[in-house]
C-alpha positions in Angstrom: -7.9 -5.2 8.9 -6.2 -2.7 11.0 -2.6 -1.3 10.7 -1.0 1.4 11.6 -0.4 4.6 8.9 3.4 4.3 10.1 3.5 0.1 9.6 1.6 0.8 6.1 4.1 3.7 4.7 7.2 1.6 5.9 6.1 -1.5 3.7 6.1 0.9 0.8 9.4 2.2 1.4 10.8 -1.3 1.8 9.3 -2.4 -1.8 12.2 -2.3 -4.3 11.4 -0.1 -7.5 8.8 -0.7 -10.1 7.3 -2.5 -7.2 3.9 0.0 -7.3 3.4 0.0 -11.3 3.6 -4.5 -10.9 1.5 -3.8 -8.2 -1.0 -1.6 -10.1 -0.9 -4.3 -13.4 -1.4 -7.8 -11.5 -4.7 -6.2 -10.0 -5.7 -3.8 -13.2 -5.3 -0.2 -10.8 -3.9 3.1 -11.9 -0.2 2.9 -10.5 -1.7 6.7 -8.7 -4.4 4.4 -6.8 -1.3 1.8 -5.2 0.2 5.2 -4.2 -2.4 6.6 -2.5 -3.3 3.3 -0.9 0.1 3.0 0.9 -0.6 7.5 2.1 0.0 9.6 -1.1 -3.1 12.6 -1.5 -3.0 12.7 -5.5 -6.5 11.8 -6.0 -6.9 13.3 -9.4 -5.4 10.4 -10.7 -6.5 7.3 -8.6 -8.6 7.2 -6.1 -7.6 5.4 -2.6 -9.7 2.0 -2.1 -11.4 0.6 0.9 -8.7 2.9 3.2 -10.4 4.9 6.7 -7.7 6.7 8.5 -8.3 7.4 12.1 -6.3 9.2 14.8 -4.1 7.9 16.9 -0.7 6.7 17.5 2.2 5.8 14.8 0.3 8.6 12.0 -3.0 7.2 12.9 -5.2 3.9 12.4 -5.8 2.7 8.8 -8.8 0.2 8.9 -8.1 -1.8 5.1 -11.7 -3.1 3.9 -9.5 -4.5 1.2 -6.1 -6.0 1.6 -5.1 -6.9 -2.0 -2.8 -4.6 -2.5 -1.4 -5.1 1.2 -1.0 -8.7 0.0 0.5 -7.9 -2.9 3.3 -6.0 -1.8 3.9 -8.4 1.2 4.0 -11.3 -1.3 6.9 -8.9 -3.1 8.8 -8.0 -0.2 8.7 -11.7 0.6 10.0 -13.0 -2.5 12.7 -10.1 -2.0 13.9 -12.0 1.2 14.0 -15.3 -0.7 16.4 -13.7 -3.5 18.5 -11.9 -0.5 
C-alpha cells in the first residue's frame, strides 16, 4: 500500500492518547516500533516494520508492506467518530 509520509503522520496526530501503547498491545509490538511506524527515528528501541520511504511530494511516498498497524489506528480513529 502506498500513502503519503504527510497522510501517515496526520493519522497519528488525530489518534487520541494511549492510542500508540493499545496499538503496540493488540498486536504484541514495542510501543517504540508503532512510533516509528507512523515517522519517529528511535530505532534503539523498536525497529520500523515493512515501511520504504521514497521522495516525493507531501514528506515523500511510504510503500506499507504491512498495514496492521495502519488498520489498527484507523479502526481507533473510527470508533472515535462513533463516540463523537
Amino acid at each position: 500500500m502506498h500513502i503519503t509520509y504527510d497522510e501517515l503522520r496526520e493519522i497519528k496526530h488525530r489518534l487520541p492518547t494511549g492510542s500508540v501503547k493499545k496499538i503496540a498491545n493488540e498486536l504484541g509490538l514495542q510501543e517504540q516500533t508503532v512510533r516509528n511506524y507512523f515517522g519517529a527515528k528511535k530505532f534503539e528501541n523498536g525497529d520500523i516494520i515493512d515501511a520504504h520511504i521514497q521522495p516525493g511530494p507531501n514528506g515523500g511516498i511510504v510503500n506499507l508492506e504491512s498495514t496492521a498497524i495502519l488498520d489498527a489506528a484507523r479502526r481507533i480513529l473510527g470508533e472515535e467518530e462513533v463516540l463523537s
